[in-house]
VOGU-3710 file (C-alpha; in Angstrom, 3 decimals, decimal comma):
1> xxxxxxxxxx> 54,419/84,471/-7,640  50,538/83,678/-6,471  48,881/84,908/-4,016  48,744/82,475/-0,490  45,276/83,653/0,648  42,500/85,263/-0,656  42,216/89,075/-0,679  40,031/90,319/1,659  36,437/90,972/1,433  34,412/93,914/1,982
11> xxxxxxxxxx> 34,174/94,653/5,815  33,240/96,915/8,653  34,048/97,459/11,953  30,989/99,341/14,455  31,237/100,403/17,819  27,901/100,446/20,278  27,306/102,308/23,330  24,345/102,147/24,846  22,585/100,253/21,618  23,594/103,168/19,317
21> xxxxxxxxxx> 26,313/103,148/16,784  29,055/105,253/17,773  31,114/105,091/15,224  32,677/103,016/12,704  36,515/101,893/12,177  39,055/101,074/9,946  40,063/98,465/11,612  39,098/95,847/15,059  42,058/96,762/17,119  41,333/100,293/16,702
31> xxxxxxxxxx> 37,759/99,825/17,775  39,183/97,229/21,094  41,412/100,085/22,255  38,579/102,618/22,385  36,104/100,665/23,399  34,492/100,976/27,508  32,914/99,210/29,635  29,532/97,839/28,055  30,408/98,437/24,442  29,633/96,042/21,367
41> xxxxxxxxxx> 32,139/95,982/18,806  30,212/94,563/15,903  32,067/92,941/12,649  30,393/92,422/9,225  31,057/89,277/7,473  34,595/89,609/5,803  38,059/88,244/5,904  40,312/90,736/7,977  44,130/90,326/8,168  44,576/91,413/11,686
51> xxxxxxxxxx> 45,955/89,813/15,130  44,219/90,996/17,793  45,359/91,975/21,336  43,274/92,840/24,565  44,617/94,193/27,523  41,605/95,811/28,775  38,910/95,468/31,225  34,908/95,358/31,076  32,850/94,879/34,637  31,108/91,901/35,443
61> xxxxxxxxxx> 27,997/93,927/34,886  28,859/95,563/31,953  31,534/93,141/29,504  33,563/94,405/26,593  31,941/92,926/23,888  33,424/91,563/20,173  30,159/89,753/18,137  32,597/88,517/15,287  29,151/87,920/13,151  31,045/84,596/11,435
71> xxxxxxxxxx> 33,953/87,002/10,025  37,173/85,188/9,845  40,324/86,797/11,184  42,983/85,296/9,089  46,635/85,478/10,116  48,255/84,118/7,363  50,762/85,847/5,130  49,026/87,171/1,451  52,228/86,771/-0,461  55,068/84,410/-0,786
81> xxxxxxxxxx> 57,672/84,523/-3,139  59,419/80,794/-2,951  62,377/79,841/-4,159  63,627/76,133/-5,500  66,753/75,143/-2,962  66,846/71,551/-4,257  64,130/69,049/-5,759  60,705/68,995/-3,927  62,271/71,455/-1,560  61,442/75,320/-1,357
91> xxxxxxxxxx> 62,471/78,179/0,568  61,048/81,833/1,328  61,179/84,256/3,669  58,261/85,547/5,865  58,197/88,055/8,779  57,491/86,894/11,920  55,923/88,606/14,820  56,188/87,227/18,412  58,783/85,352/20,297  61,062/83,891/17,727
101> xxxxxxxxxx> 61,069/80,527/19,638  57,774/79,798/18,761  57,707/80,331/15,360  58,923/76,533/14,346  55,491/75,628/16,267  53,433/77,859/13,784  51,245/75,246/11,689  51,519/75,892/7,920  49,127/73,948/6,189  48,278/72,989/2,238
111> xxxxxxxxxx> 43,977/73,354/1,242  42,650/70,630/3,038  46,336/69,311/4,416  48,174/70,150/7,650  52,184/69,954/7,458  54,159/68,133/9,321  56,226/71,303/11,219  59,422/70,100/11,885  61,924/70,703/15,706  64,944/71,274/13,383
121> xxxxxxxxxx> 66,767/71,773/10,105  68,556/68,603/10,517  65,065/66,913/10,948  63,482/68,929/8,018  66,456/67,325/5,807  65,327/63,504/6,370  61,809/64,412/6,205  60,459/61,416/7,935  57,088/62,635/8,571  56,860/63,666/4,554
131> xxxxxxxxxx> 55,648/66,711/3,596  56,392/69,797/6,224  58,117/73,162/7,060  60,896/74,276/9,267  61,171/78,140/10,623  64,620/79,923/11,336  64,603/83,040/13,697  65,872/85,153/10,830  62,323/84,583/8,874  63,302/81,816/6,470
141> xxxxxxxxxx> 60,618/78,978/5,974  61,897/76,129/4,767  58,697/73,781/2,889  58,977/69,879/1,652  56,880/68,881/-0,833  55,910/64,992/-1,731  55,670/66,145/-5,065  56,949/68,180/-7,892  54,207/70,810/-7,614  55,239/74,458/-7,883
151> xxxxxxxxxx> 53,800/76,372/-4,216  53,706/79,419/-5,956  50,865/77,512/-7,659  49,686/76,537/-4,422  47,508/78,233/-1,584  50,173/77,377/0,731  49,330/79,128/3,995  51,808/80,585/6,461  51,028/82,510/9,423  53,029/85,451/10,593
161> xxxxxxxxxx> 52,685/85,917/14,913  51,795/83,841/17,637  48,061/84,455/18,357  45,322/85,448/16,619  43,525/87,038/19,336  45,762/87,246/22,850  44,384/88,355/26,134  46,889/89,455/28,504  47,544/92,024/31,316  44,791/92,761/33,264
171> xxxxxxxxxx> 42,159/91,395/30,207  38,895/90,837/32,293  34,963/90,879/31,963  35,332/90,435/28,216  33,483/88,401/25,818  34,446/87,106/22,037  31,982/85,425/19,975  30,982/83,781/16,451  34,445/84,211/15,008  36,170/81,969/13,019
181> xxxxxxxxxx> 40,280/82,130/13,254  42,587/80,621/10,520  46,461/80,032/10,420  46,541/81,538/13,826  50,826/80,573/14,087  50,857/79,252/17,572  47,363/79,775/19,666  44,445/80,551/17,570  43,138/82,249/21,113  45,414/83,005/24,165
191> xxxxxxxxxx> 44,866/83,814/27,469  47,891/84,647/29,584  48,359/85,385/32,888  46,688/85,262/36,286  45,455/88,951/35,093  42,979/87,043/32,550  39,731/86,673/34,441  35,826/86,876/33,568  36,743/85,996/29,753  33,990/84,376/27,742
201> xxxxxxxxxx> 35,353/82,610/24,190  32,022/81,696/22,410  30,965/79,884/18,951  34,715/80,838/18,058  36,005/78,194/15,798  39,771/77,369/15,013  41,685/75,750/12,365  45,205/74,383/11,661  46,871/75,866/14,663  48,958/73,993/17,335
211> xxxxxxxxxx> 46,799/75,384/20,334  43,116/76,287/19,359  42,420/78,282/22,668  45,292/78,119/25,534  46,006/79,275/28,649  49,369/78,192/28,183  51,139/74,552/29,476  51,102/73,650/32,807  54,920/75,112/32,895  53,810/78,727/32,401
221> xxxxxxxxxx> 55,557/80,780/34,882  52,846/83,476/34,292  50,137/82,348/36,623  47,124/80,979/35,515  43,604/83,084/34,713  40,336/82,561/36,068  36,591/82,644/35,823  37,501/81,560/32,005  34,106/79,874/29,979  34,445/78,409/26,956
231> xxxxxxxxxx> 32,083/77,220/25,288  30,109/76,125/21,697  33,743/76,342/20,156  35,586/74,052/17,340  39,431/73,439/16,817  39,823/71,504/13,968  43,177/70,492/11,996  43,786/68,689/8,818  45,403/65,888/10,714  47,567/63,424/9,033
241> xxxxxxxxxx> 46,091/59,776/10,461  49,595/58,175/9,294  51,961/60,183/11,051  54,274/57,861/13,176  54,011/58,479/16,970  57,503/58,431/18,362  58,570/61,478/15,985  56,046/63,477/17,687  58,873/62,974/20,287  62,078/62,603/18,761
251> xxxxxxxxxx> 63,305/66,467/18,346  63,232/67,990/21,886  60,778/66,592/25,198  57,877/68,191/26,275  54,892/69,264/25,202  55,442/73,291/25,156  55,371/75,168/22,146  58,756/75,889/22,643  60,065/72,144/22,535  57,895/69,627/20,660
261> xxxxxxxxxx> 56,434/71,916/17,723  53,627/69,386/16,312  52,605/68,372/20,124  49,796/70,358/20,861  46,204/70,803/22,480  43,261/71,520/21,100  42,181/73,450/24,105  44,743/73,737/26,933  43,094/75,414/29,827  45,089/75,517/33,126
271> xxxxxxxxxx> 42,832/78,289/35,315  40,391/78,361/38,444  36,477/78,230/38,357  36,670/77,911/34,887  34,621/75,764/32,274  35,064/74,021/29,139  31,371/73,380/27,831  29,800/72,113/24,716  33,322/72,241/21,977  34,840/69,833/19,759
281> xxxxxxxxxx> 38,002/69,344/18,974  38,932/67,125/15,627  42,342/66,114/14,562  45,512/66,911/17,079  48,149/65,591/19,346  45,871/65,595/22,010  42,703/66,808/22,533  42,019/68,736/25,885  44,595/69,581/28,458  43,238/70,609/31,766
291> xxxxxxxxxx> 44,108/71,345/35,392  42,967/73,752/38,383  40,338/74,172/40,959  36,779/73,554/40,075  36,611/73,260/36,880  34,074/71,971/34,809  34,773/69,883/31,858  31,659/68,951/30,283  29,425/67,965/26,965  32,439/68,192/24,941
301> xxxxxxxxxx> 33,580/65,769/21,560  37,083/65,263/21,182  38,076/63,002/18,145  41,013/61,555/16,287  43,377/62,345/18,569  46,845/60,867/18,081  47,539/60,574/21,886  45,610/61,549/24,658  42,167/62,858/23,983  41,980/64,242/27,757
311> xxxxxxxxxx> 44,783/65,136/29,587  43,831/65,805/33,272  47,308/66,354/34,539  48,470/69,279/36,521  51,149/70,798/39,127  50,937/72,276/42,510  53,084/75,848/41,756  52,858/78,922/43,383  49,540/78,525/45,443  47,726/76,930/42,332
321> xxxxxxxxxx> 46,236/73,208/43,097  46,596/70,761/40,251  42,545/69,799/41,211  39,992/70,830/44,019  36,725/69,919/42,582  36,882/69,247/38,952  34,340/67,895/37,742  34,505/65,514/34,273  31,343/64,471/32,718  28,933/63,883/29,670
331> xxxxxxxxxx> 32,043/64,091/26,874  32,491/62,179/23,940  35,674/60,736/23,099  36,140/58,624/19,913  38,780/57,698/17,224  41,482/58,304/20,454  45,154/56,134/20,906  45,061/56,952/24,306  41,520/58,202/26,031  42,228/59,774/29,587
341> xxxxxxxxxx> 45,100/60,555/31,096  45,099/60,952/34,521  48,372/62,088/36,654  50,038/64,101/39,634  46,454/65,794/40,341  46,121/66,930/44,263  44,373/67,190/46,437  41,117/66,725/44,655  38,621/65,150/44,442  38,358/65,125/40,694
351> xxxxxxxxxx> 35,191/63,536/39,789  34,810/61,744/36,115  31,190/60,355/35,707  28,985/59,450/32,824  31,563/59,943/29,627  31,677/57,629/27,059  35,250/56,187/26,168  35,936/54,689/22,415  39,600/53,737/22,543  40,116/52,484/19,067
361> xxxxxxxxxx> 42,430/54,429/17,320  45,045/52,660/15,596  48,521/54,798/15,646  51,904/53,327/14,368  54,225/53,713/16,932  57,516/53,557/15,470  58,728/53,239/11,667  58,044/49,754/11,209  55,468/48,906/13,334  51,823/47,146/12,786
371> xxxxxxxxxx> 49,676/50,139/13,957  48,244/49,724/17,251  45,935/51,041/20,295  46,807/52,273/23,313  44,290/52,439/26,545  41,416/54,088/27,643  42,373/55,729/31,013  46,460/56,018/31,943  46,770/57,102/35,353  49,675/57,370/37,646
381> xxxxxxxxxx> 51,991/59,854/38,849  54,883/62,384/37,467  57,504/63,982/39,387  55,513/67,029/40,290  53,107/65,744/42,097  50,828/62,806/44,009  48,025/61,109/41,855  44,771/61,535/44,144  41,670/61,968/45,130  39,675/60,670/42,110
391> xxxxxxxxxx> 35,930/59,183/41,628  35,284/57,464/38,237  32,149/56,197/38,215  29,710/55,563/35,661  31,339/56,133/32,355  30,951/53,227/29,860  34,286/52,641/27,664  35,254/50,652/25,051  38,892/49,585/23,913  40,547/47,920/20,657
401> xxxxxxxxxx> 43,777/47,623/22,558  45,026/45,231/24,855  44,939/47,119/28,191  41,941/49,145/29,322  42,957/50,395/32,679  46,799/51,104/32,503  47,036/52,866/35,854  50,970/53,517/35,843  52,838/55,805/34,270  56,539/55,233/34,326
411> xxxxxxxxxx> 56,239/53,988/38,469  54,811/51,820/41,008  51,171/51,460/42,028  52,012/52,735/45,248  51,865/56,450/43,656  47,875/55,875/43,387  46,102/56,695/46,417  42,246/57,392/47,140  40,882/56,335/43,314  37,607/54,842/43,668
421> xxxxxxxxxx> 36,286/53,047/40,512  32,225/52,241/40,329  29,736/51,278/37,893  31,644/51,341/34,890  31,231/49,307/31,586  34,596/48,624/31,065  34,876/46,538/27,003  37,783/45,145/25,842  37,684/44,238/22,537  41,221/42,298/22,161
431> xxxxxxxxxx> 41,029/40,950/25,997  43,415/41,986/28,839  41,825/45,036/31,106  44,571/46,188/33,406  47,881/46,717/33,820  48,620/46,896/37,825  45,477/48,576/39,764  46,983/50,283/42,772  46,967/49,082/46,084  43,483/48,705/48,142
441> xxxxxxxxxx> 45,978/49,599/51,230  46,334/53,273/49,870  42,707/53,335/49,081  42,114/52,652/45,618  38,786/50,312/44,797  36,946/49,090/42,060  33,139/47,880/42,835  30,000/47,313/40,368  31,841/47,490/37,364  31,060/45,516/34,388
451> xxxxxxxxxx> 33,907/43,744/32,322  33,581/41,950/29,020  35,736/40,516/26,304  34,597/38,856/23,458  38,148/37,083/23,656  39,438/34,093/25,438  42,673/33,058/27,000  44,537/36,470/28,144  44,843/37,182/32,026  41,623/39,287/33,229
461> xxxxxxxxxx> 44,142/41,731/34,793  47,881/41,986/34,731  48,455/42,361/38,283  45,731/42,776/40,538  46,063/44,636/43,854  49,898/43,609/44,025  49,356/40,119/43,613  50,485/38,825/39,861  48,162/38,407/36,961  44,257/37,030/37,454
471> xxxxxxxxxx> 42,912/35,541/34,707  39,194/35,953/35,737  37,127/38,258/37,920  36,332/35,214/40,351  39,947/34,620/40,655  40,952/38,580/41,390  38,257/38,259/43,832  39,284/35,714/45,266  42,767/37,194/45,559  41,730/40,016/47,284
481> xxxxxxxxxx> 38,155/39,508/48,724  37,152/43,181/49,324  37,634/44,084/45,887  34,580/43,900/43,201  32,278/42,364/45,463  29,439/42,882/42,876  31,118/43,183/39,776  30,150/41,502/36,813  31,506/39,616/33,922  28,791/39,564/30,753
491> xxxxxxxxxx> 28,247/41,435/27,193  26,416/44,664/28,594  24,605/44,470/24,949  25,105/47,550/23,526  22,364/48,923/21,055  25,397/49,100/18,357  29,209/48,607/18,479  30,858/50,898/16,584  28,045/53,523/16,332  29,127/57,271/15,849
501> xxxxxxxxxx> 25,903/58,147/17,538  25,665/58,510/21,513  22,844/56,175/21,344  24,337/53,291/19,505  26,475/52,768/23,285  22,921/53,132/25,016  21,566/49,427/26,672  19,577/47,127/25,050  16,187/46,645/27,396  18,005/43,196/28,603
511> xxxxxxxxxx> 21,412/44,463/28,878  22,376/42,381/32,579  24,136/46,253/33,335  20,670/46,986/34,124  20,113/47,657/37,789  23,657/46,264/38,580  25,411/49,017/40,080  26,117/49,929/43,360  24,837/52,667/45,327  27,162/55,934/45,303
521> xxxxxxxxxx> 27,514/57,978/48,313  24,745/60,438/48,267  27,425/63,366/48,358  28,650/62,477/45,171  27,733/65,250/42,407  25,081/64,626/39,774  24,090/60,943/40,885  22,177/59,177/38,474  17,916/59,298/38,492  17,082/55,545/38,910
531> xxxxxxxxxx> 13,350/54,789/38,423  13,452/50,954/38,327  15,833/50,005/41,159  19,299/50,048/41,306  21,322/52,397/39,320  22,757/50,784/35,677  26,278/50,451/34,931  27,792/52,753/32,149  26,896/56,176/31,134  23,429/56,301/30,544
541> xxxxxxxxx> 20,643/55,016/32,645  18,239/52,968/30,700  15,483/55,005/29,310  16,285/57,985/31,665  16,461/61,262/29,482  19,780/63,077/28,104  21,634/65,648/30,634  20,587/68,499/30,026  23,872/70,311/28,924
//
């Protein structure tokens, strides 16, 4: 038997009142549950084996305090015993803390490799998605090897609970910072209930975990928290690039921890007057799942994301609106299958403006299957909900696959009503933009965009206000005359195609997106500062100096 983690290194645990040591203690839940109003709990660098819960309350004036300091609060378990059951396949049995439900959704992970945690036993046994673990209620984890490696020779890590740090109650006026948390289980942080208010996460990074920092799915019956910033944080996970898409949904629907245990979010934040500011998240299902009245979603990188890298979807339940003022700007979303999702959001407005879209990761959908790429924005509507309300303007986005404005999701284009799409640099690599566009009638419209395809010979646009496939802007114009009076079809010469720099999707001085857009209704948040005329199309104004975020 080895070891699964490394022991733990020296640490300390201080208390401040005031800006004078208090005392010290043995460990940081003892020093959360006696801490006041105003206090600094202060960690020294270390490795502590402790889940962490806060149910208490600072003042806006006077915040609880945790400076983690970089320590890392690791909630895996330090030994496992494992047993052969049959070749490549291992059993053991690890306590579990927390709703036994969730525990199948607790990431275990290999150095350096995530595992594939399987819905069920009976999906564990074929092993389609190769290496992985399933969890039983009574404690036993079952773990699939590809090869005939020993894991008691292994730093195999499994966690033992649900969170690593969980605010709930009345948690409020409290702020966590420079932590790191690894093999969390479910949530790496939580933040439940409408209790959870004036909570700062910051510089807190996350690893392996199926929710990096959640206020739970958009089907918690809690409530939803507010006043919730987070910001400067990481989720990362060892994602596997070749796992096949549909198993993600095979097992059980939905996208709870509870159902589909590998589809996750690297931040899920479903709360009111909250912001998401400044965090990356690298390697999940999808990347950011948000919803609720004004919010602020902004200056954030989400990468290699296996399906949507921003969810915007939400519900109307209980009082809470799915979107009253959201704003959705200045992130960075690359190496996505699918890049926004947009559905069921009322009554808005939801306003997405200068982010910059590249669609081109290439997922394999099914066993069997050449992988492919999905589309930048999905909109539409689900059954709880209209789709409304939205302003997408200057965002410049480039797609590998075949569609670049799928606006339906599983109905008609009559569920879209009041989008408004200007000044975008819409590129599609492999040719056809749009699949349906909902109908100008219910007051969706698309002017001063700029379309380009380096490909000839596929129909500009599916089905264009209701009226069959165009194969050109002219003749989508011409179909419906009010629609794209001054867009344009040209190369809006990026600086570099395929750059993994912000500036590489910057315009070349002679770019013909300069001083092609419209004018946007001077109500509009955040318009653009044009110096030279009219304002460019895309994200970022020609020469014009980086938001300051």
């Amino acid at each position: 038997m080895a070891g699964c983690t490394p022991q733990s290194h020296a640490q300390s645990v201080s208390l401040e009142r005031d800006g004078q040591k208090v005392s010290d203690f043995a460990s940081i839940q003892s020093a959360l549950d006696a801490a006041k109003p105003g206090d600094v709990i202060r960690l020294s660098p270390g490795t502590y084996r402790e889940r962490l819960r806060l149910e208490k309350s600072g003042t806006p004036q006077k915040p609880i305090v945790l400076e983690g300091g970089g320590a890392v609060l690791d909630g895996a378990a330090a030994q496992i015993a494992w047993e052969n059951h049959a070749p490549r396949v291992w059993r053991a049995l690890v306590a579990w803390s927390g709703d036994a439900k969730l525990a199948k959704s607790a990431w275990c992970s290999l150095p350096t490799q995530l595992l594939w945690a399987y819905s069920t036993r009976a999906e564990f046994d074929l092993g389609k998605n190769g290496a992985g673990t399933f969890r039983q209620a009574d404690g036993t984890v079952w773990l699939r090897l590809e090869n005939d490696e020993n894991p008691n020779d292994l730093a195999v890590k499994v966690p033992t609970g649900e969170s690593g740090l969980h605010f709930g109650g009345n948690a409020s006026n409290l702020v966590v910072r420079d932590l790191k948390i690894e093999n969390a289980g479910v949530y790496g942080v939580r933040l439940q209930g409408e209790g959870v208010q004036g909570v700062k996460i910051e510089n807190v990074s996350v690893g392996n975990t199926f929710s990096g920092v959640s206020t739970g799915s958009i089907w918690d019956e809690k409530g939803f928290g507010s006043r919730i910033r987070i910001e400067n944080c990481r989720v990362h996970n060892d994602w596997n690039d070749n796992w096949i898409w549909s198993y993600f949904y095979e097992a059980e629907p939905g996208n709870r921890a509870d159902a589909g245990a590998m589809r996750g979010a690297g931040i899920e934040v479903h709360a009111s007057d909250s912001v998401v500011k400044g965090c990356t998240v690298d390697g999940q299902h999808d990347g950011m799942a948000v919803s609720g009245p004004h919010l602020e979603i902004s200056g954030n990188t989400i990468r290699r994301i296996h399906d949507d890298a921003l969810e915007i979807e939400g519900r109307v339940q209980n009082g809470f609106a799915g979107a009253v003022q959201m704003r959705v700007f200045d992130n960075w979303l690359e190496n996505c299958y699918v890049g926004v999702s947009l559905g069921s959001l009322e009554p808005g407005p939801v306003w997405i403006y200068r982010n910059t879209i590249i669609n081109d990761r290439a997922v394999i959908f099914k066993e069997g299957a050449a992988p492919s790429v999905n589309t930048a924005f999905k909109t539409g509507k689900h059954p709880w909900g209209q789709s409304v309300g939205w302003r997408i303007y200057h965002n410049t986005v480039y797609t590998r696959g075949g569609q670049l404005n799928a606006d339906w999701v599983g109905s008609g284009n009559n569920d879209l009503r009041d989008v408004v799409w200007l000044n975008n640099i819409f590129y599609a690599q492999n040719g056809t933009f749009g699949r349906r566009t909902g109908l100008a009638k219910n007051g969706v419209f698309f002017d001063g965009n700029l379309y380009f395809s380096p490909v000839n010979g596929r129909p500009f646009w599916n089905d264009w206000n209701g009226l069959g496939a165009q194969n050109t802007l002219q003749t989508a114009r011409l179909a419906f005359a009010d629609w794209e009076q001054h867009g344009v079809w040209a190369n809006p010469l990026f600086r570099e195609i395929g750059a993994s720099e912000r500036e590489g999707w910057h315009l070349q001085s002679q770019s013909p997106a300069r001083d092609a857009g419209v004018n946007l209704p001077k109500n509009w948040p955040d318009l653009p500062v044009v110096k030279d005329g009219k304002p460019d199309i895309g994200a970022h104004e020609f020469n014009a100096p980086a938001p300051n975020l």
